[in-house]
C-alpha positions as CSV (number, residue, x, y, z in Angstrom):
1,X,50.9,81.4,152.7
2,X,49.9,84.0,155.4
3,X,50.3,87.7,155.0
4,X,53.0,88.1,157.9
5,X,55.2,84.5,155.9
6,X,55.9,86.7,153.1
7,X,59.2,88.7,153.0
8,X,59.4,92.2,153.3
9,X,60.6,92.8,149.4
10,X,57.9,91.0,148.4
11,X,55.5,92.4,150.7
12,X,56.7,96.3,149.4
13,X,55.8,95.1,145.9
14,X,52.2,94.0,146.6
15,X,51.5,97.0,149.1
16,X,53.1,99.6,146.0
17,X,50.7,97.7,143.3
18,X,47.6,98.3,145.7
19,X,47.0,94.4,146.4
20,X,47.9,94.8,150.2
21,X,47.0,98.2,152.5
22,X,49.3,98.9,155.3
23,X,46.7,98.7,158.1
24,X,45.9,95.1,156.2
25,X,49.4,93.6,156.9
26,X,50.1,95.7,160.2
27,X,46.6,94.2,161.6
28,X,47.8,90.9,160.4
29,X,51.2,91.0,162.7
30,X,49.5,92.9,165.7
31,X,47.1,89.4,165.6
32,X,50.0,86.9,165.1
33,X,51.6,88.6,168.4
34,X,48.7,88.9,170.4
35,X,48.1,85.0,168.9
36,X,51.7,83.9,170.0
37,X,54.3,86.0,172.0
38,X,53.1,85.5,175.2
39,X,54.7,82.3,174.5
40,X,57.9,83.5,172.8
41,X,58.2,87.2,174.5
42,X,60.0,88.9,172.0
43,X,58.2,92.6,172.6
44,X,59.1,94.4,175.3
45,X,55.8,96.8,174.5
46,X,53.5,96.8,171.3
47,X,52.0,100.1,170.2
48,X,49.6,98.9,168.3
49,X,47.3,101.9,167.9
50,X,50.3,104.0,167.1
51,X,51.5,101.3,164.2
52,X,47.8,101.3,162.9
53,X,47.8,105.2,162.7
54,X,51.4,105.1,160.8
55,X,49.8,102.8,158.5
56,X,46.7,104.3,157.9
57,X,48.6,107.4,157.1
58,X,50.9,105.8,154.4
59,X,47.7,103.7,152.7
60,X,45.9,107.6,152.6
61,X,49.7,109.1,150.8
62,X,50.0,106.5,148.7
63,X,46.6,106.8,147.7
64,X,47.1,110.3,147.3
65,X,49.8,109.6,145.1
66,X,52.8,111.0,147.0
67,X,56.0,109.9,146.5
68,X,56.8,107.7,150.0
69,X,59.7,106.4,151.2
70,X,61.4,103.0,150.9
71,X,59.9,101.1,153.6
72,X,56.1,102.6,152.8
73,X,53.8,100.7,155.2
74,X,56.3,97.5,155.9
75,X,56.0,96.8,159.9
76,X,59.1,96.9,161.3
77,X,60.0,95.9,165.2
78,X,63.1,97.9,167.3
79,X,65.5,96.7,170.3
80,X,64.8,99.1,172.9
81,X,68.1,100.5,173.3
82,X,67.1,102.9,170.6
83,X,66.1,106.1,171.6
84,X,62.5,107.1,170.6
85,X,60.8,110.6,171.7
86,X,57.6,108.8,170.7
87,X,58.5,105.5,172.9
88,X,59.4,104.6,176.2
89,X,63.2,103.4,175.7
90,X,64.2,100.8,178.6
91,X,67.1,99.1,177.4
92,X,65.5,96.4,179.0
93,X,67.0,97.8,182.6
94,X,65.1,99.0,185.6
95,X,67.3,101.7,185.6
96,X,65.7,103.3,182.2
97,X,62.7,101.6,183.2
98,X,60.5,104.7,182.5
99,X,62.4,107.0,180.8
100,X,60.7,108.7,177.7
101,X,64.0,109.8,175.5
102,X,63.7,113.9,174.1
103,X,64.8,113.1,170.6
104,X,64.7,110.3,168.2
105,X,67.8,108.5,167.2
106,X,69.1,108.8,164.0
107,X,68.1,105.2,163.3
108,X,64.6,105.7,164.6
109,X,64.4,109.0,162.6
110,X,65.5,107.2,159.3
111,X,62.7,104.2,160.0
112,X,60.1,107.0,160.6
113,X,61.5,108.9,157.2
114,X,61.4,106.0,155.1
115,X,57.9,105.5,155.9
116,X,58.2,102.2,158.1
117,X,55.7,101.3,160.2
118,X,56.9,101.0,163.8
119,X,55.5,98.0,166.0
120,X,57.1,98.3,169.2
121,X,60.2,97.7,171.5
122,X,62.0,94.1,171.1
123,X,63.5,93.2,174.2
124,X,67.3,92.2,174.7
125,X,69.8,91.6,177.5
126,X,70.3,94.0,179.8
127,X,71.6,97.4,178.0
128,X,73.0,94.8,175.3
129,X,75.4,93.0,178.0
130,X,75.0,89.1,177.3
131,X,74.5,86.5,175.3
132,X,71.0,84.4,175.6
133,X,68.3,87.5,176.4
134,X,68.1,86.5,179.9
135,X,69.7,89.3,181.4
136,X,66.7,91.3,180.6
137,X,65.5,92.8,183.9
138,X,61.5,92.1,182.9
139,X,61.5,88.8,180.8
140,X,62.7,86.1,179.2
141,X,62.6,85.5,175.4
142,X,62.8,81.9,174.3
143,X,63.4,80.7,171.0
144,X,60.5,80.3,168.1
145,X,62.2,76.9,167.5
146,X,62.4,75.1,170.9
147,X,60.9,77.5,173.9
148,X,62.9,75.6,176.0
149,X,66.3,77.5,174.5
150,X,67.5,80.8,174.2
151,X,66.6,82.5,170.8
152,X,70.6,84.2,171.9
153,X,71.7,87.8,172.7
154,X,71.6,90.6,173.3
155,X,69.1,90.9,170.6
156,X,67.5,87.9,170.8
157,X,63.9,90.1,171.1
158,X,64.0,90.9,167.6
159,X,65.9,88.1,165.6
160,X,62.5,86.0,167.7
161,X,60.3,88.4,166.3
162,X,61.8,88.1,162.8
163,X,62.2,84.5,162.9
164,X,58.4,83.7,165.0
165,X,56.9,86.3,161.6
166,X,55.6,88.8,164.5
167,X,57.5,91.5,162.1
168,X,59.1,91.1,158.1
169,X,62.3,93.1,159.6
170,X,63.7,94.1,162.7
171,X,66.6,96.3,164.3
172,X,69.2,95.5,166.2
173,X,72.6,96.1,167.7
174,X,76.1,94.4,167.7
175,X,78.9,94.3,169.7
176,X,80.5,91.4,170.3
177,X,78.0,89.1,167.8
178,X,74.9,90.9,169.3
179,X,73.2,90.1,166.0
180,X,74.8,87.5,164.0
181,X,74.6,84.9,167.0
182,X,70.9,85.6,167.6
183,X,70.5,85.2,163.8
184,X,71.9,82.3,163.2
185,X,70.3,80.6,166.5
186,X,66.7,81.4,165.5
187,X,67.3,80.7,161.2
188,X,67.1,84.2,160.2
189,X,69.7,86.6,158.5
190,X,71.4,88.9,160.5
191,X,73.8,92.0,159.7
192,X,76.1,93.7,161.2
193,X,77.5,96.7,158.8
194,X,81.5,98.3,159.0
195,X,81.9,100.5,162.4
196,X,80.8,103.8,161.2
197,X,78.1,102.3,158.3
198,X,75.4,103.4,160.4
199,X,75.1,106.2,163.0
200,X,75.1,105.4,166.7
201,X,73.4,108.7,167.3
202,X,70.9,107.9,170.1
203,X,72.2,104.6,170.5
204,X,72.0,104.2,174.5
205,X,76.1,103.2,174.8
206,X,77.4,99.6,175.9
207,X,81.0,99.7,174.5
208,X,81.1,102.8,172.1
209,X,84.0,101.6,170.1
210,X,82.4,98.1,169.5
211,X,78.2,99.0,169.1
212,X,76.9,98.6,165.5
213,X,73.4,98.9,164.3
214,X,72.3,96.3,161.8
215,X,69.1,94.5,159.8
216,X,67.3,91.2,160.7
217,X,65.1,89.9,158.0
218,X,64.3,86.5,156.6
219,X,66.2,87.0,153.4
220,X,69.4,88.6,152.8
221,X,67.4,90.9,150.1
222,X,65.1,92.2,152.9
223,X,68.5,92.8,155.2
224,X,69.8,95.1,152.3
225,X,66.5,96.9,151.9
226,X,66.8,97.4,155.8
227,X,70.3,98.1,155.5
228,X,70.1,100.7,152.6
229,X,66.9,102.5,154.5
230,X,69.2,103.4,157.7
231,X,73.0,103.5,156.4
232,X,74.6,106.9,155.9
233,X,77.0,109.8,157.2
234,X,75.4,111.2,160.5
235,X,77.4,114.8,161.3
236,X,76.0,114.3,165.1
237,X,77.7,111.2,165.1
238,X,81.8,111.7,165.3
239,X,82.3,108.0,164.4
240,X,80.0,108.0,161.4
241,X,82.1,107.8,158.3
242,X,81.0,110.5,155.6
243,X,80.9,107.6,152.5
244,X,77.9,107.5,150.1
245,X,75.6,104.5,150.9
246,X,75.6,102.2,147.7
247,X,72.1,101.0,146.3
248,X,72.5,97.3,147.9
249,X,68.9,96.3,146.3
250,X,70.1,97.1,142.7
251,X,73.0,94.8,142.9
252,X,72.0,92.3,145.5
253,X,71.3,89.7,142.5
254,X,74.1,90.3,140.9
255,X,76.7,87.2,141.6
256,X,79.9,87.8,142.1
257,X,82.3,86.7,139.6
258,X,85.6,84.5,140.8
259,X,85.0,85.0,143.8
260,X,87.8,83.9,146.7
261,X,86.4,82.5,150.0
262,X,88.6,82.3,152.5
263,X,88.5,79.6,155.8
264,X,90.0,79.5,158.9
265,X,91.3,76.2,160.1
266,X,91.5,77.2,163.8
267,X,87.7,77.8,163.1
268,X,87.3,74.1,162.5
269,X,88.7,73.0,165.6
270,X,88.0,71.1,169.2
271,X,84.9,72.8,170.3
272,X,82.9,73.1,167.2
273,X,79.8,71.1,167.0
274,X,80.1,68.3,164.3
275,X,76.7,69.3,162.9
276,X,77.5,72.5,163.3
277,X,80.9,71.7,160.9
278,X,79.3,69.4,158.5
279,X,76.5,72.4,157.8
280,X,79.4,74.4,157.5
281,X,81.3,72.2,155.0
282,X,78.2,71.7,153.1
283,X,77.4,75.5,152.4
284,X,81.1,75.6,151.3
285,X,80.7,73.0,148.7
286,X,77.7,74.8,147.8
287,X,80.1,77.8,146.5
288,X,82.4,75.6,145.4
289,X,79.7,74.5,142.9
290,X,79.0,78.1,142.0
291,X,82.4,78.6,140.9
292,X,84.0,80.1,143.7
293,X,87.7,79.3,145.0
294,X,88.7,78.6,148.4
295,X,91.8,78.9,150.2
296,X,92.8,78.9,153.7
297,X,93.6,82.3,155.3
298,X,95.6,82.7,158.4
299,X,94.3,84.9,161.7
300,X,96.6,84.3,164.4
301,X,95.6,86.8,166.7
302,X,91.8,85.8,166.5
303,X,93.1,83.3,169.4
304,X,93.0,86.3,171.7
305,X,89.9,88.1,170.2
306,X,87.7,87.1,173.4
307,X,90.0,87.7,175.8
308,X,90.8,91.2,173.8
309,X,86.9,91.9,173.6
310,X,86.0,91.3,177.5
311,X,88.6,93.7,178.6
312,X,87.9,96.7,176.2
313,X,84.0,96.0,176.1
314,X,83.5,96.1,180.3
315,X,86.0,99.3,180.1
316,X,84.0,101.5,178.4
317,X,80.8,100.0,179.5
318,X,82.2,101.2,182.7
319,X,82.7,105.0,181.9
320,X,79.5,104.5,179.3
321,X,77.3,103.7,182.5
322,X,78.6,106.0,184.8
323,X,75.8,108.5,184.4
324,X,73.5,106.4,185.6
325,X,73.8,107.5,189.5
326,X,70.3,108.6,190.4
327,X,70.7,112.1,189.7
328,X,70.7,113.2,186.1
329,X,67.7,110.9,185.0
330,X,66.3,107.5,184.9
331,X,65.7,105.1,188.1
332,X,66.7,106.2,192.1
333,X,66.7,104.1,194.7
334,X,63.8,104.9,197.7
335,X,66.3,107.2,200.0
336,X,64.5,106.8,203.3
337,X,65.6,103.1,204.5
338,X,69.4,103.8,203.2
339,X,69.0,107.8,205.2
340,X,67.6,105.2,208.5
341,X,70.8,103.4,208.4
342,X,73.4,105.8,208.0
343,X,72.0,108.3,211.0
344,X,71.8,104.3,212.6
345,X,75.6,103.2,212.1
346,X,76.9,107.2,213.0
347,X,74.9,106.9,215.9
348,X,76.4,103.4,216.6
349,X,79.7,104.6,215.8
350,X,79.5,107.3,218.5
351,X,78.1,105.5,220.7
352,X,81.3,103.2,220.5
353,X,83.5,106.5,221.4
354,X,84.6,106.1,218.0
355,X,84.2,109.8,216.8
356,X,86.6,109.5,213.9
357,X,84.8,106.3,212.2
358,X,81.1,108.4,212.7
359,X,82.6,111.3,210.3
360,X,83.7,108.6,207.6
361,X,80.3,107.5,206.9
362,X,79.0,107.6,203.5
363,X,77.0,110.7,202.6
364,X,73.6,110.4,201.7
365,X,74.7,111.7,198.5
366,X,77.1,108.6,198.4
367,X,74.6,106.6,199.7
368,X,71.7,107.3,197.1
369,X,74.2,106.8,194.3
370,X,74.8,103.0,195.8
371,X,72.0,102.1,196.8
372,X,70.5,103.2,192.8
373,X,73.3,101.7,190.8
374,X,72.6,98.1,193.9
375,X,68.8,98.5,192.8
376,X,69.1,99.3,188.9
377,X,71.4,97.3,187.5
378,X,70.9,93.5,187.3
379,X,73.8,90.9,188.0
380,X,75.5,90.7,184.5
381,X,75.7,94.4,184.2
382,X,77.2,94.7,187.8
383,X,80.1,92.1,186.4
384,X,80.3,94.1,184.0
385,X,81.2,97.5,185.4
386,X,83.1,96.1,187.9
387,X,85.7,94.1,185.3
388,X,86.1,97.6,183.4
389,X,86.7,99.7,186.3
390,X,89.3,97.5,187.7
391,X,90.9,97.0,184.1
392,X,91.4,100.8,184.0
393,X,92.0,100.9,187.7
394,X,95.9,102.6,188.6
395,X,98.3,99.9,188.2
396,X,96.1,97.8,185.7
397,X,95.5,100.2,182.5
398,X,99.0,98.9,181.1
399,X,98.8,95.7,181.8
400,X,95.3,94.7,180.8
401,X,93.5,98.0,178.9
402,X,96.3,99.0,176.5
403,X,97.4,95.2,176.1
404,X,93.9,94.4,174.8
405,X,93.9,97.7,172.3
406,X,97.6,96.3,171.0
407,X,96.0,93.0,170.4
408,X,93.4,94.5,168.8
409,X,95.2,96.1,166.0
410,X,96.8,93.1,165.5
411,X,93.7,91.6,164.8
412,X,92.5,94.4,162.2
413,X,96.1,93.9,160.7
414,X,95.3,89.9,160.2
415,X,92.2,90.5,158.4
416,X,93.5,93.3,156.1
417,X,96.1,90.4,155.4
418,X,94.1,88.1,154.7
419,X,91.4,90.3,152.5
420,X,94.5,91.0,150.3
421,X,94.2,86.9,149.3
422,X,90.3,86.5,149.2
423,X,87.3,88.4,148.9
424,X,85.1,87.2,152.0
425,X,85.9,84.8,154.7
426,X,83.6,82.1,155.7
427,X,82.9,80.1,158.5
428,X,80.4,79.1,161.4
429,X,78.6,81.9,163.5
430,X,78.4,80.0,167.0
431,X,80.1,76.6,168.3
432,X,76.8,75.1,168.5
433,X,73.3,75.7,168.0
434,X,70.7,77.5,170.7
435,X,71.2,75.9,173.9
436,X,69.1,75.5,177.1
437,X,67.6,78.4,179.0
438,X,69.5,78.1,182.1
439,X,72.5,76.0,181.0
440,X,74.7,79.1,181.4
441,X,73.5,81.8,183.2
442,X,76.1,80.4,186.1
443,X,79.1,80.1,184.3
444,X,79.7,83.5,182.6
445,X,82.8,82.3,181.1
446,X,81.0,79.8,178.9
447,X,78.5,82.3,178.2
448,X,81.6,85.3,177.2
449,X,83.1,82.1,174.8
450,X,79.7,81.9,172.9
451,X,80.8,84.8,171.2
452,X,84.4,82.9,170.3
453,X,83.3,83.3,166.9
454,X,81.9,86.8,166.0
455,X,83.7,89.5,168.4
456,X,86.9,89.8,166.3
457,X,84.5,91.5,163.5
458,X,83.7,93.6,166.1
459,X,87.0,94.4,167.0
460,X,88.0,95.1,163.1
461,X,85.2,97.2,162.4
462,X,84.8,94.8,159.2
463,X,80.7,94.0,158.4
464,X,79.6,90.3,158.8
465,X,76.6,88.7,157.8
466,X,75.1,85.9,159.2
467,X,72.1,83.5,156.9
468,X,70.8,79.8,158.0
469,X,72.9,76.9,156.2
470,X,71.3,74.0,158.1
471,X,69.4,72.0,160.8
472,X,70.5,69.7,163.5
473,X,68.8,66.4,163.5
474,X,66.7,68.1,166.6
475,X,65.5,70.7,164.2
476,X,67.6,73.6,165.1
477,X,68.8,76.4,163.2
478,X,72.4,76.4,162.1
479,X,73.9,79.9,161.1
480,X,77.1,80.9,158.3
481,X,78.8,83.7,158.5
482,X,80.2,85.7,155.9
483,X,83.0,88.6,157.0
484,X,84.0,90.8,154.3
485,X,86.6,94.0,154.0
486,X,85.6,97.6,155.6
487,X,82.6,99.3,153.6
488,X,82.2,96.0,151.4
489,X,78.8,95.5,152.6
490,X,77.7,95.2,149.0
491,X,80.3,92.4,148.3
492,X,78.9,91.0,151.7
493,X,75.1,91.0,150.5
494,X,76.0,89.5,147.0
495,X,78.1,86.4,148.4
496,X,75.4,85.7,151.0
497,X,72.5,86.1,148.0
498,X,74.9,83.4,145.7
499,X,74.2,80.8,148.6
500,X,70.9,81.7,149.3
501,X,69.3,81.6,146.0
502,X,71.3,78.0,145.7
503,X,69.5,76.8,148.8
504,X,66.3,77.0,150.5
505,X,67.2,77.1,154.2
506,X,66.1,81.0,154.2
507,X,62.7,79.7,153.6
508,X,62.7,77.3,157.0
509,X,60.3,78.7,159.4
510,X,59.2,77.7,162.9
511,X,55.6,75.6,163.7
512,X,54.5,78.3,166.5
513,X,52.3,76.3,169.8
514,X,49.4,76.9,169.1
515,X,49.0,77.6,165.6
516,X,47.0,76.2,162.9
């Protein structure tokens, strides 16, 4: 077994007993990506000299003895929608597409204090708005398993990178099933924690009440590591919840005892894949054999959890992307063509004897801010701003805005129901598994129902987990997910480890092109 096949838990332990340096594993990923991700094109950027310095500083602590921190010299990889004052932070837009952030986000800052070793940017969809990481405005990722599919969205750049062993763990973010779908299309475990687990300081916005930070990692005890390194009240962040973070890795192994799972029929429906369902059904059984007890739950409302979802998400992606206008930073459009046309149409207008029309002519204020927000933002972000503004648009608020906040509660109100009956619920993470780059990138509306799945979590504010539980006879990935009460993430963790230390599909890794 390679260096970079090993998982990150086990990889602390051999780096902490002095049978593995930091530059030694570091080196060994840096190689694997220049070996394969031209192929895969999970990296936005790699900073390799920096992640060999941050390396080669840790090996010279701990051989210092200083005490280090929890991640000491484990290579971790970052969706570049996190802001880093050492990193160029793109969010994968050509709007952003050279801006150097001033601070570090809190996320970034707690990597860097736990001693992780930072490889580079992961790319994603643009500024996290899709569903298949090919809205990124400078590549496409494809998936370790097939290259011919999507590895999923919107951070599909790091679950890759996870899944294709370019990194042991990997950040990303979730607002609609931003990591659990990605996870569970590339084979990999993906988390994302309660609303307000981890701060979304420096987290460039999509949908502020719906965005969630959370681990990738091959094994759920690597996600918990992750998890417990970045969790934690954040004062500069007003949604951050001022709770102590539990120890997840001292209790991770610890099954849980009569434990209630509870299943959705409606999840079990037209629609759903039968591999998909018989993967599902399996990994059930597999509790049931561990003692657990399983009952059906009801979640009416989850019916209207998409249609919910892409009316509050566009809304406040609207107002969130509003700053980006050419002026205050990032990308502005070349001014001289749009200054030629407006002196051309006044003069035209004049010339016409139409006076009035000439002095209604855009600005060349106006005109820069269109002609930047026409040149920066690519075609799903577009859709998306222009869905939000007219959802909050005079005449539309009540009928569509506040509508979709009602339905919401509702849904929060079904799970809190049904958590009062079981302890987790269970269930598949996508209808299928990773389709075919291109198959949807015309019909957003099959796209927006990929997520049919994993956006009422969002919604909720309850953490969900997602860890492989299958294959398709074609050899893809098939993802479970696990959705447990507010601030259970340790309940979470523990009923994902149960299954996974029943099963081997964690240990399922792609055959890279080209490798030996």
């Amino acid at each position: 077994m390679s260096i970079v096949d090993r998982p990150a838990t086990e990889l602390r332990k051999s780096l902490a007993a002095g049978e593995l340096t930091s530059v030694e594993l570091t080196q060994a990923c840096l190689d694997r990506i220049a070996a394969h991700d031209q192929s895969i094109g999970a990296f936005l950027r790699v900073d390799g000299e920096r992640a060999l310095e941050q390396a080669k500083s840790v090996d010279k602590r701990r051989a210092a003895g200083e005490t280090l921190g929890p991640l000491a010299g484990i290579p971790v990889a970052v969706k570049d929608v996190l802001c880093d004052s050492q990193a160029i932070t793109t969010c994968a837009s050509q709007m952003l597409a050279e801006f150097r952030p001033p601070y570090d986000s809190t996320v970034v800052a707690r990597l860097k204090q736990a001693d992780a070793v930072l490889l580079g940017r992961t790319n994603m969809d643009e500024f996290a708005m899709g569903g298949s990481t090919e809205n990124s405005a400078f590549q496409q990722t494809r998936n370790p398993w097939d290259p011919t599919r999507t590895p999923g969205g919107s951070s599909g750049g790091s679950a890759a990178a996870v899944a294709a062993r370019f990194a042991p763990l990997a950040i990303g973010t979730d607002t609609g099933g931003s990591i659990r779908q990605p996870a569970g299309l590339c084979g990999i475990v993906g988390m994302k924690p309660t609303y307000g687990r981890v701060s979304r300081y420096g987290l460039v916005a999509f949908a502020s009440s719906l965005d969630q930070v959370g681990p990738f990692a091959t094994t759920t005890e690597d996600a918990a590591l992750l998890l417990e390194a970045v969790a934690g009240h954040d004062p500069r962040d007003s949604t951050s919840i001022n709770r102590p973070t539990p120890p997840y890795t001292d209790s991770i192994n610890k099954p849980l005892a009569g434990l209630k799972l509870g299943i959705v029929p409606e999840h079990f429906g037209a629609g759903l894949d039968p591999e998909v369902a018989a993967a599902v059904k399996s990994a059930i059984e597999v509790y049931k054999s561990l003692g657990a007890e399983v009952k059906e739950v009801a979640l009416p409302h989850g019916k209207y959890g998409v249609a919910a979802y892409y009316v509050i998400a566009p809304s406040e992606a609207s107002s969130n992307l509003a700053r980006y206008d050419g002026v205050h930073y990032g990308f502005r459009a070349d001014q001289s063509s749009a200054i030629a046309d407006l002196a051309a149409e006044r003069q035209a207008s004049v010339a016409a004897g139409n006076g009035a029309a000439a002095d209604n002519v855009d600005s060349p204020l106006v005109r820069m801010y269109r002609s930047t927000r026409e040149a920066g933002f690519g075609p799903e972000v577009k859709r998306r701003i222009m869905l939000g503004a007219y959802a909050l648009s005079a005449g539309y608020y009540d009928a569509y805005y506040l509508k979709a906040l009602k339905v919401r509660r509702l849904i929060r109100r079904d799970f809190d129901e049904a958590f009062k009956q079981v302890d987790l619920i269970v269930g598949p993470v996508t209808a299928g598994p990773a389709f075919k780059l291109g198959e949807m990138v015309d019909d957003p509306l099959a796209m927006y129902l990929v997520d049919l799945y994993t956006v009422s979590a969002n919604l909720a504010g309850i953490p969900a987990i997602s860890l492989p539980c299958g294959m398709t006879k074609a050899g893809l990935p098939i993802g479970l997910q696990l959705q447990g009460p507010p601030l259970e993430e340790d309940r979470l963790l523990r009923g994902a480890r149960m299954f996974e230390a029943a099963t081997d599909w964690h240990t399922k890794q792609p055959t890279l092109a080209g490798a030996k």
